[in-house]
C-alpha positions as CSV (number, residue, x, y, z in Angstrom):
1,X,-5.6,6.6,14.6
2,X,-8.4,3.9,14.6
3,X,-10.1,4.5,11.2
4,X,-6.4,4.8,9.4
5,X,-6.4,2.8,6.3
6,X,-4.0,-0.5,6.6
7,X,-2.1,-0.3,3.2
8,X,-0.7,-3.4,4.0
9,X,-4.2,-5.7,4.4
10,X,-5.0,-3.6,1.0
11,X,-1.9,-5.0,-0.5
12,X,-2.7,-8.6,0.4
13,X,-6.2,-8.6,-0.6
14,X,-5.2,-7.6,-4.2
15,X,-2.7,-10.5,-4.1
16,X,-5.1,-12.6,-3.5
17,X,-7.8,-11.5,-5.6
18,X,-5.7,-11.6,-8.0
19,X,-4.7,-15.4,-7.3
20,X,-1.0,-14.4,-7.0
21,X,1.3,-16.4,-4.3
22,X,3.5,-13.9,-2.2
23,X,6.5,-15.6,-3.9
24,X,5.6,-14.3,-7.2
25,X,5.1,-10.7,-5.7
26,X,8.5,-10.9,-3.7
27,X,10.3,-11.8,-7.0
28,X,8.6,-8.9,-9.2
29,X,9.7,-6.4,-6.4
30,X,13.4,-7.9,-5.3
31,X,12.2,-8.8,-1.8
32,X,12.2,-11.6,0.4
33,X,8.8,-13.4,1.2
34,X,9.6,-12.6,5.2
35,X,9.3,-8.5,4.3
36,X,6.4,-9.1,2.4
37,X,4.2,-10.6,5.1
38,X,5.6,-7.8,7.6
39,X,4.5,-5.2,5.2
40,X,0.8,-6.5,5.2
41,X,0.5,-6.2,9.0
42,X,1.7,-2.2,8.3
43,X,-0.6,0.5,8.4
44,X,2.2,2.7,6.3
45,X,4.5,1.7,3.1
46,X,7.7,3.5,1.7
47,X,6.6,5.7,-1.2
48,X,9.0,4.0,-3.6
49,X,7.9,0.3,-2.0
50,X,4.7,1.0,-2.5
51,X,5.0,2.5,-6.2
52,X,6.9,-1.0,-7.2
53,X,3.9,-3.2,-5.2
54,X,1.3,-1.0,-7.7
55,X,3.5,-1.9,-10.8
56,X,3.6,-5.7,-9.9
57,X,0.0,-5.7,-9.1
58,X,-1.6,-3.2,-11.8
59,X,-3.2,-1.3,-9.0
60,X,-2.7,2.2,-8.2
61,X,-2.6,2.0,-4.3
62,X,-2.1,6.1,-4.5
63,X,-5.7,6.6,-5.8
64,X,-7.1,4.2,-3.4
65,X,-5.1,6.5,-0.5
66,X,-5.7,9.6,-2.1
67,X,-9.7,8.4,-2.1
68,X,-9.8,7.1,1.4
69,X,-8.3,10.2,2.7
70,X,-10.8,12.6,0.7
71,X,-14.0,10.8,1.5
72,X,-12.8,10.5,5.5
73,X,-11.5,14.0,5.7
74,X,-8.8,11.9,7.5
75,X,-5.6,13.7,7.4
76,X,-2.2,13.4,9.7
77,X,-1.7,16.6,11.6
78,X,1.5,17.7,10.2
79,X,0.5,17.4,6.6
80,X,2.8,19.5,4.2
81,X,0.6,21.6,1.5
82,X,2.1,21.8,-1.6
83,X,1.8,25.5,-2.9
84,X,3.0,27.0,-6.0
């Protein structure tokens, strides 16, 4: 999709605003630096990945998905509904 959020350029912007190096993130989240800058050119993230990058960074990366997705009406075609 064109207009799909890039999780990963969302990732690195909040690094850098707040003035963190990628070292420091890699170390808070047990990864190498090399993973890092292949998860900021990604358009998706591993649930758990992504959960650990919100910790480190005090951002909650769900909302911001969960927001994007509501306001765009943007959703993948094989979306599970959760039902009772």
């Amino acid at each position: 999709m064109n207009d799909e959020i890039n999780i990963g350029k969302l990732i690195h912007e909040q690094l850098k605003k707040d003035g963190r190096k990628v070292s420091w993130l890699a170390k808070e989240i047990y990864c190498d630096r090399s993973h890092l800058y292949r998860i900021f050119k990604q358009n998706s993230i591993d649930t758990g990945l992504l959960m650990r990058i919100s910790n480190a960074l005090n951002c909650d990366f769900f909302a911001l998905l969960s927001s994007y997705y509501k306001k765009t009406g943007n959703q993948e075609p094989n979306m599970l509904e959760i039902t009772d």
